[in-house]
C-alpha positions as a Markdown table, in Angstrom:
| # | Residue | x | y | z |
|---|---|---|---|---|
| 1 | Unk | -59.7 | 15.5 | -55.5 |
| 2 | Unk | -56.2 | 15.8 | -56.9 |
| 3 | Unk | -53.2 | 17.5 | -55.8 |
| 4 | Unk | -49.7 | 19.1 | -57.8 |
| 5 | Unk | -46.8 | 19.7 | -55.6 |
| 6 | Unk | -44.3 | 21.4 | -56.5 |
| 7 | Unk | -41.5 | 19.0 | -58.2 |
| 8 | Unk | -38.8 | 21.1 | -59.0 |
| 9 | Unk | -36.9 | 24.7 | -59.6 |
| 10 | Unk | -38.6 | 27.8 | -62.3 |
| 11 | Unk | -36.9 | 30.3 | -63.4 |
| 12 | Unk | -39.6 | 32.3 | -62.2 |
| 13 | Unk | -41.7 | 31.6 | -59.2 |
| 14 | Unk | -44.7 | 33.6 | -58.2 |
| 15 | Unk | -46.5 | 33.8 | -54.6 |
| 16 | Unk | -48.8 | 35.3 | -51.9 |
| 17 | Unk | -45.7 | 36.6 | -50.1 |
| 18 | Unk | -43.8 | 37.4 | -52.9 |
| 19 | Unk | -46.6 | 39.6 | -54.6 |
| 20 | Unk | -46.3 | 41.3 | -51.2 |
| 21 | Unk | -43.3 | 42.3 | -50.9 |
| 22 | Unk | -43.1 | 43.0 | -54.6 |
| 23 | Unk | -45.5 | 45.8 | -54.0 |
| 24 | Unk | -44.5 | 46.4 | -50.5 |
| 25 | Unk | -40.2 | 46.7 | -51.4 |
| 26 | Unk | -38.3 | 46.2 | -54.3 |
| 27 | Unk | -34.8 | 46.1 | -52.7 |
| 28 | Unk | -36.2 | 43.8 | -49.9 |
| 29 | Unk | -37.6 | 41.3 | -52.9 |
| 30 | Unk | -33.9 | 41.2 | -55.2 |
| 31 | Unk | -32.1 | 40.5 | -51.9 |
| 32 | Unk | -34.2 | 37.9 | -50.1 |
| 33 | Unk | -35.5 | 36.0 | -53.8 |
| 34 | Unk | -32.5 | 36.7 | -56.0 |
| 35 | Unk | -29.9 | 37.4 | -54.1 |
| 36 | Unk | -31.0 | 34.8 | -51.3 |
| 37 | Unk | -29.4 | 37.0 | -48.8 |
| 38 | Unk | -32.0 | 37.2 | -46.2 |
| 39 | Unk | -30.9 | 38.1 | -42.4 |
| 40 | Unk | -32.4 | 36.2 | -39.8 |
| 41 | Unk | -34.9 | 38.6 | -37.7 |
| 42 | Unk | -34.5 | 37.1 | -34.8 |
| 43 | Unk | -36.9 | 37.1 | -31.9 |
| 44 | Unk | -40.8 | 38.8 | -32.8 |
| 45 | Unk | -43.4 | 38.0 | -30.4 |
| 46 | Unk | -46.3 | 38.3 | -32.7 |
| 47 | Unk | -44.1 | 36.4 | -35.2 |
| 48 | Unk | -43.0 | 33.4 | -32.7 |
| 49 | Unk | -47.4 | 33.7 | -31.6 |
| 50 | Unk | -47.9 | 33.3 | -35.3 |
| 51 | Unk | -45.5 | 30.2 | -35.8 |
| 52 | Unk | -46.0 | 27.9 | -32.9 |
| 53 | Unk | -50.1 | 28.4 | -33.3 |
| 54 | Unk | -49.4 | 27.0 | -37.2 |
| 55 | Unk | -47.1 | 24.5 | -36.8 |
| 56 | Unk | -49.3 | 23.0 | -33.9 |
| 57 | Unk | -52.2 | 23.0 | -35.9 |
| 58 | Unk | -50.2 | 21.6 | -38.5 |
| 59 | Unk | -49.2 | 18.7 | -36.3 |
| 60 | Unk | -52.9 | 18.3 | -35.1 |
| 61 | Unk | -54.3 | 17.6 | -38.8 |
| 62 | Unk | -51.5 | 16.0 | -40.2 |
| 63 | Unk | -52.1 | 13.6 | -37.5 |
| 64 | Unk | -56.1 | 13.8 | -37.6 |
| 65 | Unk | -56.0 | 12.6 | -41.5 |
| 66 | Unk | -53.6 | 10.0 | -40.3 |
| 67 | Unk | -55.5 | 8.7 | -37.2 |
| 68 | Unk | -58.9 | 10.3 | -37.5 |
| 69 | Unk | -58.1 | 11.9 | -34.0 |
| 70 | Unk | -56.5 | 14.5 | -32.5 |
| 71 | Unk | -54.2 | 14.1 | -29.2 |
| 72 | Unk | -55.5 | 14.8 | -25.9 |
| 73 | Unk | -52.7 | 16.5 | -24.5 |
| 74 | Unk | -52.0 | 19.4 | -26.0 |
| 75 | Unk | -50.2 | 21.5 | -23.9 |
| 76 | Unk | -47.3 | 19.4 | -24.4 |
| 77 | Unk | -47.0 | 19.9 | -28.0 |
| 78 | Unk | -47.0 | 23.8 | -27.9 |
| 79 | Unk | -44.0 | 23.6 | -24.8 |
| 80 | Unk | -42.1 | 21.3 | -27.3 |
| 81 | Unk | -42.8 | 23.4 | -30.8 |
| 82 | Unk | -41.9 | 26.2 | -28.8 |
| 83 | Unk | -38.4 | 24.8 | -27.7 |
| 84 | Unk | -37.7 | 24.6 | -31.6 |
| 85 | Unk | -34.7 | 27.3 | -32.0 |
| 86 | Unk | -36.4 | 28.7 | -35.4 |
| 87 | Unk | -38.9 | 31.0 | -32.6 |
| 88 | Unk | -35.9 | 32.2 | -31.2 |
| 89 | Unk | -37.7 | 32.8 | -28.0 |
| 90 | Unk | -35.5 | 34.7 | -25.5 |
| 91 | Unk | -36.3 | 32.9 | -22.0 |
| 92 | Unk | -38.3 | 30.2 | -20.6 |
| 93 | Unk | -40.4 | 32.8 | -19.0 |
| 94 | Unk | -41.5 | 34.2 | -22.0 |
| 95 | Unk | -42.6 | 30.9 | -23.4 |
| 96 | Unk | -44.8 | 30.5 | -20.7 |
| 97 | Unk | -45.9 | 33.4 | -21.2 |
| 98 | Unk | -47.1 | 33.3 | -24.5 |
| 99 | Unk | -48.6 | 29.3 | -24.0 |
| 100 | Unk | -51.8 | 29.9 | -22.9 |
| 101 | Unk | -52.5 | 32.1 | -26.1 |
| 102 | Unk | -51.7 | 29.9 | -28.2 |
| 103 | Unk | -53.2 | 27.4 | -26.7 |
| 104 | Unk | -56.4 | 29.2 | -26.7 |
| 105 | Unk | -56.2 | 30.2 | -30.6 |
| 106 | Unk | -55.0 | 26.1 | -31.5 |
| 107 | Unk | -58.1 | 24.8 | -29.2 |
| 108 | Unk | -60.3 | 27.8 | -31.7 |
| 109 | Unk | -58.9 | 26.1 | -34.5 |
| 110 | Unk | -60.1 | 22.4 | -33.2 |
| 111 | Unk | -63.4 | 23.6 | -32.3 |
| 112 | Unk | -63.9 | 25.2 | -35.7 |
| 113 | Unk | -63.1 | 21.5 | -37.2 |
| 114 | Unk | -66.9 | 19.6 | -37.7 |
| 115 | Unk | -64.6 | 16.5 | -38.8 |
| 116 | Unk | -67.1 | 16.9 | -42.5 |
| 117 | Unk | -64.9 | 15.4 | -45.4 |
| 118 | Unk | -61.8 | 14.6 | -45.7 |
| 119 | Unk | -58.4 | 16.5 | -45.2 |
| 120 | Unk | -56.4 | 16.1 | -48.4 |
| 121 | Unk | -53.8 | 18.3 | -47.6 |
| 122 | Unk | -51.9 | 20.1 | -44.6 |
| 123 | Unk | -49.4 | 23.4 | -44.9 |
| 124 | Unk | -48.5 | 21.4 | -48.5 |
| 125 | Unk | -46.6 | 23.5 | -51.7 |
| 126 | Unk | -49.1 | 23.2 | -54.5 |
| 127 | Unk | -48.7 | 24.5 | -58.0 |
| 128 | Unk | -49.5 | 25.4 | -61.3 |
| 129 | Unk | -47.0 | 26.4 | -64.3 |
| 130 | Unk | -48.5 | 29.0 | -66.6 |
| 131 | Unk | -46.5 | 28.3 | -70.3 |
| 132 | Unk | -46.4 | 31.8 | -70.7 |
| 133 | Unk | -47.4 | 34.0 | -73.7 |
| 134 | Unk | -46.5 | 36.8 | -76.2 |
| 135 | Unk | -47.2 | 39.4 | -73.6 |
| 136 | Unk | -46.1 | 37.9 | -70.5 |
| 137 | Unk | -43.0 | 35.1 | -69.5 |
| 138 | Unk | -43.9 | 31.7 | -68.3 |
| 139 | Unk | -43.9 | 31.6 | -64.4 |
| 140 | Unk | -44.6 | 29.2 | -61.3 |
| 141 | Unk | -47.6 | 29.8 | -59.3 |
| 142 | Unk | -47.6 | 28.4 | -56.5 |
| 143 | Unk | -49.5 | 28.6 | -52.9 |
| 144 | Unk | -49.6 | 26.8 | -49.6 |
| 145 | Unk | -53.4 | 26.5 | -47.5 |
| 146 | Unk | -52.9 | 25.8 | -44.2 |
| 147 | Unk | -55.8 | 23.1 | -44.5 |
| 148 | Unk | -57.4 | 21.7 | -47.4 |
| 149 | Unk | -60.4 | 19.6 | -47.5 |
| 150 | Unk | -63.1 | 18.2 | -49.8 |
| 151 | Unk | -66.6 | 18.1 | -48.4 |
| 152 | Unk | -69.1 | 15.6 | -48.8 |
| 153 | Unk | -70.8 | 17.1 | -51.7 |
| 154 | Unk | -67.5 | 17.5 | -53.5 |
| 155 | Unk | -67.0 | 21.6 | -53.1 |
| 156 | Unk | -62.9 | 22.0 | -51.7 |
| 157 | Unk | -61.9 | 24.1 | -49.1 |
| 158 | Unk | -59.4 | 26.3 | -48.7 |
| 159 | Unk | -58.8 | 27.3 | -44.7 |
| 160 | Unk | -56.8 | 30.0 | -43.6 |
| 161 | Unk | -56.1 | 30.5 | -39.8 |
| 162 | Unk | -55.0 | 33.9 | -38.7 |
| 163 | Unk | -53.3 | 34.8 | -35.5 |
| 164 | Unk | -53.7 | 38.4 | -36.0 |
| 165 | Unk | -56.9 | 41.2 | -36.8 |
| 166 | Unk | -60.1 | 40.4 | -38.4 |
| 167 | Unk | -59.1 | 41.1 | -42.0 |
| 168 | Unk | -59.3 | 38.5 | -45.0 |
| 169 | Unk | -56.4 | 38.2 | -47.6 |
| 170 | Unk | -58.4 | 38.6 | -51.1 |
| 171 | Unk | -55.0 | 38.0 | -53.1 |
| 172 | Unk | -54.1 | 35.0 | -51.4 |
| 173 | Unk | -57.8 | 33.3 | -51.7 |
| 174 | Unk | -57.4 | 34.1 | -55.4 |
| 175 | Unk | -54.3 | 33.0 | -55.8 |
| 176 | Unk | -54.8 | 29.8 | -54.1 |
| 177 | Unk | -58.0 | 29.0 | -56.0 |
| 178 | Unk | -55.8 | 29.4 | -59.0 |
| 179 | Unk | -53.5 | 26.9 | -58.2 |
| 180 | Unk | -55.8 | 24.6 | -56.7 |
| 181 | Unk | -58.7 | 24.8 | -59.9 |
| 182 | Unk | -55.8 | 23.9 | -62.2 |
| 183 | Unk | -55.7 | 20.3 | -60.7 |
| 184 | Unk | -59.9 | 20.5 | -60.2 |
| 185 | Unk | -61.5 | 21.4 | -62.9 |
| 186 | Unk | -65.0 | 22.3 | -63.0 |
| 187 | Unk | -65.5 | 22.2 | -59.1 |
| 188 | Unk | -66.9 | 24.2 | -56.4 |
| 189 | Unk | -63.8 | 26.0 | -54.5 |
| 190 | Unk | -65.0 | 28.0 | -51.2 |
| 191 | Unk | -62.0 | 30.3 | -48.7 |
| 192 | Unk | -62.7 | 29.5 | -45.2 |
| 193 | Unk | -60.7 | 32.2 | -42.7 |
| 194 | Unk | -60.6 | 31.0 | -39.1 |
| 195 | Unk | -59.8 | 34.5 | -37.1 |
| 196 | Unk | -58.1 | 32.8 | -34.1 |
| 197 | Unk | -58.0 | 35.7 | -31.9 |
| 198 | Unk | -60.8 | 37.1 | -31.9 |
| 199 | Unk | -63.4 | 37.3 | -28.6 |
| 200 | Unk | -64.9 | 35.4 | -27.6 |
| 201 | Unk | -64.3 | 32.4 | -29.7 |
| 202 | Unk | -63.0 | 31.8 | -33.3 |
| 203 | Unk | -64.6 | 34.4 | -36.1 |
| 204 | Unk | -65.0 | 32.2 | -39.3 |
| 205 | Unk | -65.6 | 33.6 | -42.8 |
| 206 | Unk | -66.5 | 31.4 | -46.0 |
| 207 | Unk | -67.4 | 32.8 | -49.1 |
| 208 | Unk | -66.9 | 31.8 | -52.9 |
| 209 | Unk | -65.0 | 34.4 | -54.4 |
| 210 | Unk | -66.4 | 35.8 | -57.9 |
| 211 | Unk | -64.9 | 34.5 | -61.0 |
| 212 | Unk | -64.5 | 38.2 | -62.0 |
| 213 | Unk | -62.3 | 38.4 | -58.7 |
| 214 | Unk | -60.0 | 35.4 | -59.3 |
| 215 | Unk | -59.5 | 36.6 | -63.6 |
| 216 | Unk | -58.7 | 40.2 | -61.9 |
| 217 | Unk | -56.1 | 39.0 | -59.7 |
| 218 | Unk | -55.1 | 36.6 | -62.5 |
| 219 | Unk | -54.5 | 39.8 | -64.6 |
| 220 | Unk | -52.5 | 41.3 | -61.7 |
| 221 | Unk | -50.0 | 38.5 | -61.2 |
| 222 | Unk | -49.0 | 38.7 | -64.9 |
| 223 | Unk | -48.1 | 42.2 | -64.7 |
| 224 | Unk | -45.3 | 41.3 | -61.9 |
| 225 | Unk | -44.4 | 38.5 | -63.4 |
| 226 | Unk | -43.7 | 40.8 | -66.4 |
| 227 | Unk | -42.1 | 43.4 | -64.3 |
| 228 | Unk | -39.9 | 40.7 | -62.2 |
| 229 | Unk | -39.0 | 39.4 | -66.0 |
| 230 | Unk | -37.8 | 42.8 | -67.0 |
| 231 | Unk | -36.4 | 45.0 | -64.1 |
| 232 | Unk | -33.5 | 46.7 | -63.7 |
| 233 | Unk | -33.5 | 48.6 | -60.9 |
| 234 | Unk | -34.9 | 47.7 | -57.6 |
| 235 | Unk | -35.2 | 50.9 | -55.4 |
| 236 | Unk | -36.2 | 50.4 | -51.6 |
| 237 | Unk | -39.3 | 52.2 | -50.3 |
| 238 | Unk | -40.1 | 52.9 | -46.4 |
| 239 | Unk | -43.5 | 51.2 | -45.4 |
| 240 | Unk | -44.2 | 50.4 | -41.8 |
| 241 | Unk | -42.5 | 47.5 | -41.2 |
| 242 | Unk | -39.2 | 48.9 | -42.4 |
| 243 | Unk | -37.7 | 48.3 | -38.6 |
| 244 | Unk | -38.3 | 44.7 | -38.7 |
| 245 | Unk | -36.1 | 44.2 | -42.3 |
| 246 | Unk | -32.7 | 42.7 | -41.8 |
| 247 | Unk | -31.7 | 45.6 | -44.1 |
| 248 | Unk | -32.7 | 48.0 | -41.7 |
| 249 | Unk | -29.5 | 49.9 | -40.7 |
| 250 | Unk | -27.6 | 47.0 | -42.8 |
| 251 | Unk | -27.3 | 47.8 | -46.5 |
| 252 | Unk | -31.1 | 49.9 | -46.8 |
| 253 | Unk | -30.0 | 53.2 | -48.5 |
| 254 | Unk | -33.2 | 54.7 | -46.5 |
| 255 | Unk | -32.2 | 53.7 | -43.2 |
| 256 | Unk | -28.3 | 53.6 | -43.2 |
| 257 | Unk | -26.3 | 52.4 | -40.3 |
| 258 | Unk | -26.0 | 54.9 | -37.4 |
| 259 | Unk | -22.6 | 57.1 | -36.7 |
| 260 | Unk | -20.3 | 55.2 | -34.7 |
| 261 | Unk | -19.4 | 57.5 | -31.9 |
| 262 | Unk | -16.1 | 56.0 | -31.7 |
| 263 | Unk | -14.9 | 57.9 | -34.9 |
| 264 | Unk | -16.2 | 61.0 | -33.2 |
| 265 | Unk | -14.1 | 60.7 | -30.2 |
| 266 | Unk | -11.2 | 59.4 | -31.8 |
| 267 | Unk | -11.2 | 62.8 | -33.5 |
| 268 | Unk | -12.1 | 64.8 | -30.4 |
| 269 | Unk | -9.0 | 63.3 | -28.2 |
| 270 | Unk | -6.8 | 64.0 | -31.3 |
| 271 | Unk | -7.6 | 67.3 | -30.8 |
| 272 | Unk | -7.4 | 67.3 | -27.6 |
| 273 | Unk | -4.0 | 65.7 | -27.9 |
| 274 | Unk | -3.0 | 68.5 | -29.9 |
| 275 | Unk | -3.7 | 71.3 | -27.9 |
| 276 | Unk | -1.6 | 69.8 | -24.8 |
């Protein structure tokens, strides 16, 4: 099996997360991909859940294809990851709080693994750089699998683990097959989605998606990379995540910043002032 990482800058770079927030928020997509102006959100607990529980794993397999083993203590690993100041957790106690859920999602995610194959990639940028064509510009796609393996009969597999409900990401399989076919022709690519949090142990979905899935979602990615190559005006829209944004109440014309009262009694004690 062979792999393309990504080796340098496009003009024009196409993603799972950026085909979401191109259909989720215009503004929100000129200011965090072409502006690079993106706030920092600070502290989310399903977000900090979501990170920790990845970037343990990550450590795990990155180290399992390495040593053909995975470390015994792993309690440790989630109270150091968690320490990183990218989770921005608040307090100690909430850390401990939040260990034993992640360490029962990570421990999911082991028990899932049959040690079948062999790990050829971990959390690694992966491309493929469509030329472009009369009726669309040329454009990076790109995606990054939280596990890829090839199995003993030679099919790849793309795994997924999610920290959150029981729903599959049909764009994102498609998208990664893409990417991943480019470099492996004429082989057998299955999505694997290990559901972490579900009770009481790990929900896993494989399936082969449909070629007439992966050409429809091939159709849909040139139309925003055509729209992204010809826009103008990027208008914000309210979805429900709006509240999380780093424009929220800081440049969103949807959800401007709130009064200050200060002007308001500034201009009451004037009045005041005059009527003495």
């Amino acid at each position: 099996m062979t792999t393309a990482t990504v080796a340098g800058i496009h003009p024009l770079t196409i993603n799972p997360a950026r085909m979401d927030m191109h259909s989720r928020c215009l503004l929100e997509y000129r200011t965090k991909y072409l502006e690079k102006n993106w706030g920092d959100n600070g502290y989310a607990p399903s977000l900090a859940l979501a990170n920790v529980t990845h970037a343990v794993l990550r450590r795990l397999f990155t180290g399992f294809a390495r040593d053909g083993a995975f470390p015994i203590d792993v309690m440790s690993l989630i109270a150091a990851e968690q320490l990183c100041p990218r989770h921005h957790y608040p307090d100690q106690d909430t850390r401990d709080a939040d260990a034993p859920r992640i360490l029962t999602m990570v421990q999911r995610g082991l028990t899932w693994f049959d040690g079948a194959g062999s790990i050829e990639a971990v959390e690694q940028n992966l491309e493929f750089a469509y030329p472009g064509s009369p009726d669309c510009p040329a454009f990076l796609l790109t995606a990054k699998p939280d596990l890829l393996r090839e199995l003993p009969d030679g099919t790849i597999e793309i795994v997924d683990w999610k920290t959150g409900g029981v729903r599959e990401n049909e764009q994102q399989q498609a998208l990664a097959r893409i990417v991943i076919a480019d470099a492996n022709p004429d082989r057998v690519i299955r999505s694997t989605t290990v559901f972490l949090a579900t009770d009481p142990e790990a929900t896993v979905e494989t399936m082969i998606l449909p070629d007439a899935t992966v050409r429809s979602w091939w159709k849909t990615v040139k139309t925003v990379a055509g729209d992204l190559e010809t826009r103008q005006a990027w208008p914000a829209t309210s979805h429900p995540f709006c509240s999380s944004c780093p424009l929220y109440r800081e440049g969103c014309p949807l959800y401007p910043a709130a009064p200050d009262p200060r002007r308001l009694l500034t201009w009451l004690e004037l009045e005041e002032a005059a009527d003495d």
